[in-house]
C-alpha positions in Angstrom: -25.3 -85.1 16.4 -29.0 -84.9 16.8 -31.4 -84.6 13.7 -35.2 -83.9 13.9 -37.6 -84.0 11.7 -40.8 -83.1 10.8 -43.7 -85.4 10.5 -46.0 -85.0 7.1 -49.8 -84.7 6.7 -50.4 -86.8 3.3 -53.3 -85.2 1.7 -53.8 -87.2 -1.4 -52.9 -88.6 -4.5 -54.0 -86.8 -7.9 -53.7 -89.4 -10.9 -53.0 -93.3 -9.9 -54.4 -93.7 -13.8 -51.1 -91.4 -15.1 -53.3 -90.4 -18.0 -50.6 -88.0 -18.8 -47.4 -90.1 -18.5 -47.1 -89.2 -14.9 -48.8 -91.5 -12.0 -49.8 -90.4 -8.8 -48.5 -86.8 -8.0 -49.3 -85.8 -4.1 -49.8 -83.3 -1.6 -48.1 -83.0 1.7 -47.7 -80.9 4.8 -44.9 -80.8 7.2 -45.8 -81.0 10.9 -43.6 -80.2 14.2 -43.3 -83.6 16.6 -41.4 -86.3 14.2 -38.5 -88.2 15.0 -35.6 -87.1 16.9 -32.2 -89.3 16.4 -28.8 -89.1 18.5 -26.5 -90.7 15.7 -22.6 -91.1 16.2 -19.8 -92.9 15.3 -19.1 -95.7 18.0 -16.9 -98.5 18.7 -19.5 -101.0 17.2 -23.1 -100.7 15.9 -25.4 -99.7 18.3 -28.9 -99.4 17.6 -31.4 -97.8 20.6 -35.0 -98.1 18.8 -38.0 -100.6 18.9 -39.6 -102.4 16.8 -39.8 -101.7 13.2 -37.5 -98.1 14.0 -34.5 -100.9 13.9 -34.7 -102.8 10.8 -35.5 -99.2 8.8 -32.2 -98.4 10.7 -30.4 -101.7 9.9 -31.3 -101.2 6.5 -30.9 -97.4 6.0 -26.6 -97.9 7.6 -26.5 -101.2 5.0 -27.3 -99.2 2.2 -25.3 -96.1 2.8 -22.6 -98.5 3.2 -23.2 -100.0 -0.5 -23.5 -97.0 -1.8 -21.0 -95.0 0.0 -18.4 -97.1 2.0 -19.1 -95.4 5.1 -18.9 -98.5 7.7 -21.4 -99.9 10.4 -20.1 -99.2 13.4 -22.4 -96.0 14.9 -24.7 -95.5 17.6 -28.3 -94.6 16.3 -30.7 -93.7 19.2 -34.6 -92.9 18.6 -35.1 -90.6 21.3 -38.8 -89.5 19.5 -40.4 -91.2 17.4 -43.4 -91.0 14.9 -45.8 -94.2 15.5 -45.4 -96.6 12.6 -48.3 -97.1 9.8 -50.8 -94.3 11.2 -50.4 -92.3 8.4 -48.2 -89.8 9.8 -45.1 -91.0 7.3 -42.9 -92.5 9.5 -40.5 -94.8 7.4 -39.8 -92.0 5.1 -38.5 -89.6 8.0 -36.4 -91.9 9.9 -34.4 -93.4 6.4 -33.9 -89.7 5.5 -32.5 -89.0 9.3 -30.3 -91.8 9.6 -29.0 -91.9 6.2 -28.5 -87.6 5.9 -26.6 -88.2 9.8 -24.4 -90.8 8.4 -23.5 -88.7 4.9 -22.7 -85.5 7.3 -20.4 -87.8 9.6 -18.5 -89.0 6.3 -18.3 -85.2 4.4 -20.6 -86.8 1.7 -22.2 -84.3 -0.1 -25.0 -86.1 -1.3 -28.8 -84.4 -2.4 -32.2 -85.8 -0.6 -33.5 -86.8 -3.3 -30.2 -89.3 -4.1 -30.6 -90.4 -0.7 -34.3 -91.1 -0.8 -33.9 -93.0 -4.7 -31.2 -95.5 -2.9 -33.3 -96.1 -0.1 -35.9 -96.8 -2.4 -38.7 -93.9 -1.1 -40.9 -91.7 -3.7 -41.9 -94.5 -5.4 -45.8 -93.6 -5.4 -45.2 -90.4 -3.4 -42.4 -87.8 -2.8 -44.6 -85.7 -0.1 -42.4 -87.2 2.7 -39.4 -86.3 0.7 -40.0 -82.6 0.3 -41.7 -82.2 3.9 -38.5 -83.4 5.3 -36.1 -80.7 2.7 -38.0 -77.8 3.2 -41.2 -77.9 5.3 -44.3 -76.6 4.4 -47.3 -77.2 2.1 -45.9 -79.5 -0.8 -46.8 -80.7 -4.3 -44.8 -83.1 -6.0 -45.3 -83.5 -10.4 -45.9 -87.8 -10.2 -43.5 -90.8 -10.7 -42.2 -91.0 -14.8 -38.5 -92.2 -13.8 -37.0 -91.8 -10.5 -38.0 -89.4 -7.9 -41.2 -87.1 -8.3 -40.3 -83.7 -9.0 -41.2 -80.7 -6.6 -43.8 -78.5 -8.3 -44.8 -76.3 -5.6 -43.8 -75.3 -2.4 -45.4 -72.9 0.3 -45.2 -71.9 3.6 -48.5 -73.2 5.8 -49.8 -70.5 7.8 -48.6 -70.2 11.4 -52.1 -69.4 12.7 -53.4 -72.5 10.9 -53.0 -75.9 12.4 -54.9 -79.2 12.4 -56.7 -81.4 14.7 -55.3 -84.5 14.7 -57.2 -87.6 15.8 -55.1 -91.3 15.6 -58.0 -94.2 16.7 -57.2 -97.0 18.2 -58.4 -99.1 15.3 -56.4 -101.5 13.0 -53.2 -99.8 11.6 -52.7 -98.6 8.0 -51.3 -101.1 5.0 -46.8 -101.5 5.6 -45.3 -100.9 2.4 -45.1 -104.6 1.4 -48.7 -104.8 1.8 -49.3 -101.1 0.0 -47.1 -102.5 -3.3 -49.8 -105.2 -4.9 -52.4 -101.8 -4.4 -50.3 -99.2 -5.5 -48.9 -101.2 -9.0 -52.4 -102.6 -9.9 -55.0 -99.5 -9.1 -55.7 -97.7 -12.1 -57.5 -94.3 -10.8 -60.2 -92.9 -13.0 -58.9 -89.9 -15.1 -61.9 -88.0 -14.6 -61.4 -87.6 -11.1 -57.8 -86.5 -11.6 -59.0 -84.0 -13.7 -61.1 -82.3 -11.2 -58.5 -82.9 -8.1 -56.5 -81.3 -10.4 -59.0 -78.6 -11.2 -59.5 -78.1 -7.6 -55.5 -77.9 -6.4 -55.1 -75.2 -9.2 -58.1 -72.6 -9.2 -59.2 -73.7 -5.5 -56.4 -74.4 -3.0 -53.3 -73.0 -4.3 -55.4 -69.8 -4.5 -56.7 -69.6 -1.3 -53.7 -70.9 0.2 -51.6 -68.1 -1.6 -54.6 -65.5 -0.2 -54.5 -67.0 3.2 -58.3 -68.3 3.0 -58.8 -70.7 5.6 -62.5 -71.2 4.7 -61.8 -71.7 0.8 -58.9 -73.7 1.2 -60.6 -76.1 3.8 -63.9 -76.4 1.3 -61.7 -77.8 -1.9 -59.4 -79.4 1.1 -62.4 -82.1 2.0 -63.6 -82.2 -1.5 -60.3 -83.3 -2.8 -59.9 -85.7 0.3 -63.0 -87.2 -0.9 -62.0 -87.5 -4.8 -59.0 -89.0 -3.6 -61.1 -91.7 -1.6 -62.6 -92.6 -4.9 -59.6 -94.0 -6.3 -58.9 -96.0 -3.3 -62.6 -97.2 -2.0 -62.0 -100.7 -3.2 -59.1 -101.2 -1.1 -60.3 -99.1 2.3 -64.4 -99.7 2.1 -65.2 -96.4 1.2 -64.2 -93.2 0.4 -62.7 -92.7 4.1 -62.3 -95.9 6.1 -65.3 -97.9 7.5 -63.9 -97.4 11.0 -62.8 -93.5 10.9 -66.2 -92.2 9.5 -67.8 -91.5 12.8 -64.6 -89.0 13.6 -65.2 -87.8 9.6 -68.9 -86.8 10.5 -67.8 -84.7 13.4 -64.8 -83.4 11.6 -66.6 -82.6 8.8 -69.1 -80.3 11.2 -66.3 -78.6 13.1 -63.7 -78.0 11.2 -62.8 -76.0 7.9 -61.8 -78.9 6.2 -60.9 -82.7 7.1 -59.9 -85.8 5.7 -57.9 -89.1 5.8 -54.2 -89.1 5.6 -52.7 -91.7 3.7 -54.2 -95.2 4.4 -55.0 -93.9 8.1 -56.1 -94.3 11.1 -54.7 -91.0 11.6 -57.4 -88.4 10.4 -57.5 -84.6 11.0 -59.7 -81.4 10.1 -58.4 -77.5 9.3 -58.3 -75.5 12.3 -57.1 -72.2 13.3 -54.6 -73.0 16.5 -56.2 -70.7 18.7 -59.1 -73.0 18.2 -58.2 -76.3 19.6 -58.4 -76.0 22.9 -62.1 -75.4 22.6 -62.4 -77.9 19.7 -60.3 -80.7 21.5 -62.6 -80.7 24.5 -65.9 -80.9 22.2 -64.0 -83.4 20.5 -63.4 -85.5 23.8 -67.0 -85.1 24.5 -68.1 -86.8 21.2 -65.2 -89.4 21.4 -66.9 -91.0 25.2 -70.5 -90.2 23.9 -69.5 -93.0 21.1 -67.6 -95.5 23.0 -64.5 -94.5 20.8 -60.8 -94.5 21.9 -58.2 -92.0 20.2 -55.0 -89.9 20.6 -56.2 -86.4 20.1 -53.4 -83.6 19.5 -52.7 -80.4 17.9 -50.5 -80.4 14.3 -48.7 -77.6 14.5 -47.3 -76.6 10.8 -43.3 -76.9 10.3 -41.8 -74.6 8.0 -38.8 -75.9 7.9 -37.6 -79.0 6.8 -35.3 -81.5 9.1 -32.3 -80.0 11.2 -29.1 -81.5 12.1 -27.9 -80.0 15.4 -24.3 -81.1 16.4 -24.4 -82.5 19.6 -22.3 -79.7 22.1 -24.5 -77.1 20.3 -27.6 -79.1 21.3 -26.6 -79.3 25.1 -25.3 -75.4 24.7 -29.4 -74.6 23.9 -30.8 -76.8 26.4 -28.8 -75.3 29.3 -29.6 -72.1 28.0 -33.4 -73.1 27.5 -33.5 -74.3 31.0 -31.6 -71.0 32.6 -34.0 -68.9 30.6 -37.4 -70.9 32.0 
């Protein structure tokens, strides 16, 4: 079979303080482009991935094994991949992928969330999670016990998309380097309180009313009350070595901001815009001696899909008889 995901825009954290009995609580997009994963049962394990992509892997089949009995021996091949620690949500897609493919293969009928709780994901954040279930524009209710709870879900509009810019700069904190931040910041509940302020009567709104210009607006304003929970550990309320790309973002764009712990950064654009935007962008990136990936995110409605693998080829020859 062949799954793909999406990859997810992270674009914040509300309450690190939980002031209410609830910590964190996040916002997340789903974006086209993430990992695609042949996976099959083989004579052996066989894993076709680099780097980091094969212990996630490793670990992912190990667990579904404790959990559910279902074996080692499968071929797991990453035939796209999302880069590792840019921000993008990598770890979470490719645990959900493998361990999903391997619960179809053994007629487990097992939820997402169950999966992602074993594999030990949503701990701070369940924006990965529901991007890869359903797609979208996401908002998850903060870690009590267990998984974070979906509060909201929406579609992203299909003429909005996002400039996305990944600098060739230092990569953002692993997980074991993220779990000394994320259990000792305590978040100011002040700021929550107008993030929160902001999602409700700002961004939901505007989203609902398809408002690019409003939604963008409270979009870099609660970017930038999100960077003041974090500034101690990133230098600021974006990161030191991003903020030239902010300033331009912040000129060109309907809104921008940070995803995650970066580098990967990205402003609100309509799509029929980035042509245009990605060549002024280009411009500015050799004016200031800067090196970056610059690409479009396109929004995914939909969250991963499994394809079984004769139905696959059946679409490709089709595809490539159509073209």
């Amino acid at each position: 079979m062949i799954i793909k995901t999406p990859k997810r825009l992270h674009l914040g954290l509300i309450d690190p303080s939980g002031s209410l009995g609830r910590r964190f609580g996040s916002l997340g997009v789903a974006l086209e482009e993430g990992y695609e994963i042949k996976l099959m049962p083989h004579e052996k394990l066989e894993i076709r991935a680099e780097g980091e992509d094969r212990e996630t892997i490793k670990f992912i089949i190990g667990r579904m094994n404790k959990h559910f009995s279902t074996g080692f021996n499968y071929l797991v091949e990453v035939r796209k991949a999302i880069p590792r620690h840019i921000g993008l949500g990598s770890t979470t897609q490719l645990s959900l992928a493998v361990g999903v493919g391997i619960a179809k293969l053994n007629n487990i009928n097992a939820e997402i969330e169950e999966l992602a709780e074993i594999f030990e994901r949503g701990k701070n954040s369940g924006a990965g999670i529901y991007t890869f279930k359903y797609g979208g524009f996401v908002i998850d209710g903060g870690v009590k016990e267990g998984i974070p709870p979906l509060i909201f879900r929406e579609e992203f509009p299909e003429n909005w998309a996002f400039l996305l810019v990944i600098p060739q700069v230092k990569r953002g904190f692993n997980e074991e380097e993220e779990k000394p931040i994320m259990a000792s910041i305590r978040g100011k509940s002040e700021i929550a309180t107008e993030i929160s302020h902001r999602i409700l009567l700002g961004l939901l709104p505007a989203l609902k009313e398809r408002d690019i210009k409003t939604f963008g607006k409270h979009l870099s304003e609660i970017q930038r009350l999100v960077g003041k929970h974090f500034e101690d550990y990133q230098g600021g309320e974006f990161r030191e070595d991003v903020k030239l790309i902010m300033e331009f973002l912040k000129e060109n764009t309907y809104g921008y901001g940070q995803s995650s712990w970066g580098p990967a950064v990205y402003g609100l654009i309509q799509k029929s815009e980035y042509s245009m935007l990605k060549a002024k962008l280009h411009d500015f990136l050799k004016d200031h001696g800067i090196k970056a990936k610059v690409e479009l995110g396109t929004p995914r409605n939909k969250g991963a899909e499994i394809v079984m693998e004769n139905a696959y080829l059946l679409r490709l020859i089709n595809s490539v008889a159509k073209g």
